[in-house]
C-alpha positions as a Markdown table, in Angstrom:
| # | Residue | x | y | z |
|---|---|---|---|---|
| 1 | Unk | -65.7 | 25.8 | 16.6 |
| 2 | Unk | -69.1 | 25.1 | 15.1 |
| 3 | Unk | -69.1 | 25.6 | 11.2 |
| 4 | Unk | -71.6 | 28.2 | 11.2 |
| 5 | Unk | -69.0 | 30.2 | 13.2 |
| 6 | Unk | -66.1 | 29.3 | 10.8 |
| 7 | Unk | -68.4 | 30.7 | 7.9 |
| 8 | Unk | -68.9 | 33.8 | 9.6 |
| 9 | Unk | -72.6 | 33.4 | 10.3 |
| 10 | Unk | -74.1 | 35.1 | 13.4 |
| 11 | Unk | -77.0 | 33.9 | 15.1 |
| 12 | Unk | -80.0 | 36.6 | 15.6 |
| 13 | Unk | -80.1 | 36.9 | 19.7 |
| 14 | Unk | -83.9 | 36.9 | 20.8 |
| 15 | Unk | -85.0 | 37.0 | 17.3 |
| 16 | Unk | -88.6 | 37.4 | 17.1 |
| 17 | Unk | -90.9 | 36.5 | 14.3 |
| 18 | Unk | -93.9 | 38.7 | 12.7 |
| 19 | Unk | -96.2 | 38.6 | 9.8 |
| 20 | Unk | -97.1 | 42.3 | 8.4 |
| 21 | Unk | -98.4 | 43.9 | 5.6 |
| 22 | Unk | -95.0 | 44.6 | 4.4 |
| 23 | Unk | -94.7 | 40.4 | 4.7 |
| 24 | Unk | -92.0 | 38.5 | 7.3 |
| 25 | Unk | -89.7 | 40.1 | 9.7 |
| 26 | Unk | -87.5 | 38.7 | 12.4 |
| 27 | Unk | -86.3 | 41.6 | 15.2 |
| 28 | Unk | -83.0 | 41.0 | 17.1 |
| 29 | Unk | -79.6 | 42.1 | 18.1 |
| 30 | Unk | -76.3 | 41.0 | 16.1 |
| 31 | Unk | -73.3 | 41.8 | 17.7 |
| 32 | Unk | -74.7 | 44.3 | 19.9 |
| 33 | Unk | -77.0 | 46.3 | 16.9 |
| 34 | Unk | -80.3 | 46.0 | 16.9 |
| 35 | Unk | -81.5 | 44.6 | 13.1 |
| 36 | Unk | -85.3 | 44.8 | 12.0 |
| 37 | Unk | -85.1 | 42.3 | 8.8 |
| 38 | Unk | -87.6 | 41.8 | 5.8 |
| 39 | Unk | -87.2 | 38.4 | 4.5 |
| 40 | Unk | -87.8 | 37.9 | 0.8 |
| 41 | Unk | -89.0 | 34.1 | 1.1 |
| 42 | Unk | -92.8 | 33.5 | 1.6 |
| 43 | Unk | -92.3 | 30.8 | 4.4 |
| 44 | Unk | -92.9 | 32.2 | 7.8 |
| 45 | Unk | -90.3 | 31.4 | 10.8 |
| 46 | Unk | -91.1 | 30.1 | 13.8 |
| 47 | Unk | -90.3 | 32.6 | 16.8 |
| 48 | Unk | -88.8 | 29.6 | 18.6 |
| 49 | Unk | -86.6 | 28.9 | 15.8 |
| 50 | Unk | -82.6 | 29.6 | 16.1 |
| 51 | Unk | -82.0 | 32.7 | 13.0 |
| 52 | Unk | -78.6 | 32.9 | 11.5 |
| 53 | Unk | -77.8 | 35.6 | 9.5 |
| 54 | Unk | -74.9 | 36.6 | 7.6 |
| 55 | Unk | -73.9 | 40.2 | 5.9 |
| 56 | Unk | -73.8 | 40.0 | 2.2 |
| 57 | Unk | -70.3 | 41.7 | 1.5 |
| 58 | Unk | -70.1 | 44.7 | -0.1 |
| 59 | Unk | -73.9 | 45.3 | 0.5 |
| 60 | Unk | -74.6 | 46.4 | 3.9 |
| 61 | Unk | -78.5 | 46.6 | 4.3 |
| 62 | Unk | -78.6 | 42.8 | 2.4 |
| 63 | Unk | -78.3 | 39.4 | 4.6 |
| 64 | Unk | -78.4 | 35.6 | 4.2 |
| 65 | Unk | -80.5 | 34.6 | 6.8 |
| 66 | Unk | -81.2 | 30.3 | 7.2 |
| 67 | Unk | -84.0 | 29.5 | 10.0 |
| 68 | Unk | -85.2 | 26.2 | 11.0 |
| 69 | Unk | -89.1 | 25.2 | 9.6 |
| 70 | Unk | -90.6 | 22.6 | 11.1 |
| 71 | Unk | -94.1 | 20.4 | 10.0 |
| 72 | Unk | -95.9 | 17.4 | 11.3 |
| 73 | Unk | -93.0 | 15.5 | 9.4 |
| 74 | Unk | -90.1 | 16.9 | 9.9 |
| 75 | Unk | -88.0 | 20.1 | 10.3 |
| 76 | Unk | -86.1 | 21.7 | 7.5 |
| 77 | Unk | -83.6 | 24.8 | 6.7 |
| 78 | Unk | -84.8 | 27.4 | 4.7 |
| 79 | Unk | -82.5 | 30.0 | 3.0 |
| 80 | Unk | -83.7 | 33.5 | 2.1 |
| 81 | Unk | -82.6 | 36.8 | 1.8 |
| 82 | Unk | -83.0 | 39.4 | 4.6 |
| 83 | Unk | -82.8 | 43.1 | 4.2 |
| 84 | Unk | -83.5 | 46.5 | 6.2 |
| 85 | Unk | -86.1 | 48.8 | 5.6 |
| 86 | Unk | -83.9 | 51.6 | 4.2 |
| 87 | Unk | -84.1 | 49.2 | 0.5 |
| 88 | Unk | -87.8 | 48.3 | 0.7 |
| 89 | Unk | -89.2 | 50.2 | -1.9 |
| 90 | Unk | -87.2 | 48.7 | -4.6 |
| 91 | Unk | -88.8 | 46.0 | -4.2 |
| 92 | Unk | -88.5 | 42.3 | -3.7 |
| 93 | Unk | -87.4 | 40.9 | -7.2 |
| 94 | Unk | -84.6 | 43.3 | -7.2 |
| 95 | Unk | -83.2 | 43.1 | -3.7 |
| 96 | Unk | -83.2 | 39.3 | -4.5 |
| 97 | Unk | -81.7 | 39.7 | -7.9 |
| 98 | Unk | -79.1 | 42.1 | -6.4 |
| 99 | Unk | -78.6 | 39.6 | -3.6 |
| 100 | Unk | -77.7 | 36.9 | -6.6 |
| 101 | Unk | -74.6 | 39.5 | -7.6 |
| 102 | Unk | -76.8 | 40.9 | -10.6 |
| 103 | Unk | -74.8 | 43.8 | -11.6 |
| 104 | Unk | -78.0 | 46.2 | -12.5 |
| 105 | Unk | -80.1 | 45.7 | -9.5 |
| 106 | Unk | -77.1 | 45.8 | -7.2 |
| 107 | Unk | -77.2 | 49.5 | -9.1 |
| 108 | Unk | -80.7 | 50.1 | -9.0 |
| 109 | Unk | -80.1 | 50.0 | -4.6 |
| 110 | Unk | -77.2 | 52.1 | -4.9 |
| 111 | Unk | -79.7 | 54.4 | -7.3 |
| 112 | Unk | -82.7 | 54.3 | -4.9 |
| 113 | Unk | -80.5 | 55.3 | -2.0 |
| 114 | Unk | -78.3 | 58.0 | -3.6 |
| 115 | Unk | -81.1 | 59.8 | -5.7 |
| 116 | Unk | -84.4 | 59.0 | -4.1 |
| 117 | Unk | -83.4 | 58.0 | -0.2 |
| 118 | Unk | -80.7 | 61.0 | -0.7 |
| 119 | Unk | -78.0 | 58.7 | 1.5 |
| 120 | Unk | -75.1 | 58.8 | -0.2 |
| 121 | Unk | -73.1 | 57.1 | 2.2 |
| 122 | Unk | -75.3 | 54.1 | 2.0 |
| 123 | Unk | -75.5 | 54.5 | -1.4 |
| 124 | Unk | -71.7 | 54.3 | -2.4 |
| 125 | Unk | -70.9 | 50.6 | -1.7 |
| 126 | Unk | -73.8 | 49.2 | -4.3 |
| 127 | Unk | -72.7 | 52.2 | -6.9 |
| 128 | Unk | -69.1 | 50.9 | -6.5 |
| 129 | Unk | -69.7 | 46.9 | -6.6 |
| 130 | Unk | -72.0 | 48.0 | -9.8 |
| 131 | Unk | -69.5 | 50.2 | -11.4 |
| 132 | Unk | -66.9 | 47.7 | -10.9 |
| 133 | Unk | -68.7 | 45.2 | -12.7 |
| 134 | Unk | -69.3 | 47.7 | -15.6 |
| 135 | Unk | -72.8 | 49.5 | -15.7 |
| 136 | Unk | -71.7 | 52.4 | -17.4 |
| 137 | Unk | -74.4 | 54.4 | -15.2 |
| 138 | Unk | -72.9 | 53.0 | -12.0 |
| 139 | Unk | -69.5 | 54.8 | -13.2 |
| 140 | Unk | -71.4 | 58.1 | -14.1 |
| 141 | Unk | -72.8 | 58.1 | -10.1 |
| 142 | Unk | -69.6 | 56.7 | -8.9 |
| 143 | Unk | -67.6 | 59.6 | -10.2 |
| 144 | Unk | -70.1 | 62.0 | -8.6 |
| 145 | Unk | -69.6 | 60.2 | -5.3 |
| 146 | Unk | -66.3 | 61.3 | -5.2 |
| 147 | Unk | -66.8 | 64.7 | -6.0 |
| 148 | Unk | -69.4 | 64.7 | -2.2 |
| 149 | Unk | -67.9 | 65.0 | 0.8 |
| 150 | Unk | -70.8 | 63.5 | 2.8 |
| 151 | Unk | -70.5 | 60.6 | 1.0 |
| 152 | Unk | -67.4 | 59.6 | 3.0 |
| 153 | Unk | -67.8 | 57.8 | 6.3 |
| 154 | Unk | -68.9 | 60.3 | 8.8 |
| 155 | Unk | -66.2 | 60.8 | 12.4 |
């Protein structure tokens, strides 16, 4: 078994590259779902290039994505962080910080997505991973979470 298997990483099937005004994206199906993913690194990927991509855990709209660069000297992996549309307007810095483990920008997705997306569902795992990690605001929304029923997973 290849070690990008063992490590749980799954390749982007017909990944396609493009440059926007929103910056990088690569388009493809992972396991069967169809993923549209903003990368926060400022290195463009080849469309022929083979896209790996891994689910941060306990942060479903965040990836690791590692893509093959190549140049008139050589090729190279590059590492970045991928993420849906759903968390753009936080913004860059914090999906990356957030990406990192940083306790308050993990909360400031769960925050964006509860209050100002109003998708509680999505919003509950960043709230929770926050609140467990001790920003007292995290803990404030968490407990509200519990009191919503559509914040539970829907049938």
């Amino acid at each position: 078994m290849p070690t990008w298997q063992r490590e749980g990483w799954q390749p982007l099937m017909s990944s396609r590259a493009h440059t926007g005004t929103a910056g990088h994206t690569v388009t493809g199906d992972v396991e069967g779902d169809y993923h549209q993913l903003h990368l926060a690194a400022g290195q463009p990927v080849d469309n022929a290039s083979p896209v790996f991509v891994r689910q941060i855990a306990r942060k479903p709209d965040l990836f690791d994505v590692t893509y093959l660069s190549s140049d008139a000297f050589g090729t190279y992996e590059r590492k970045t962080v991928g993420f849906l549309e759903a968390i753009l307007p936080v913004g860059t810095d914090i999906i990356g910080k957030a990406a990192e483990g940083d306790a308050a920008a993990t909360y400031e997705i769960g925050r964006y997505l509860l209050w100002e997306a109003n998708s509680p569902f999505s919003a509950a795992p960043y709230i929770e991973a926050a609140a467990i990690a001790g920003v007292f605001d995290a803990q404030v929304d968490l407990a509200i979470l519990q009191l919503l029923p559509i914040a539970k997973k829907p049938n």
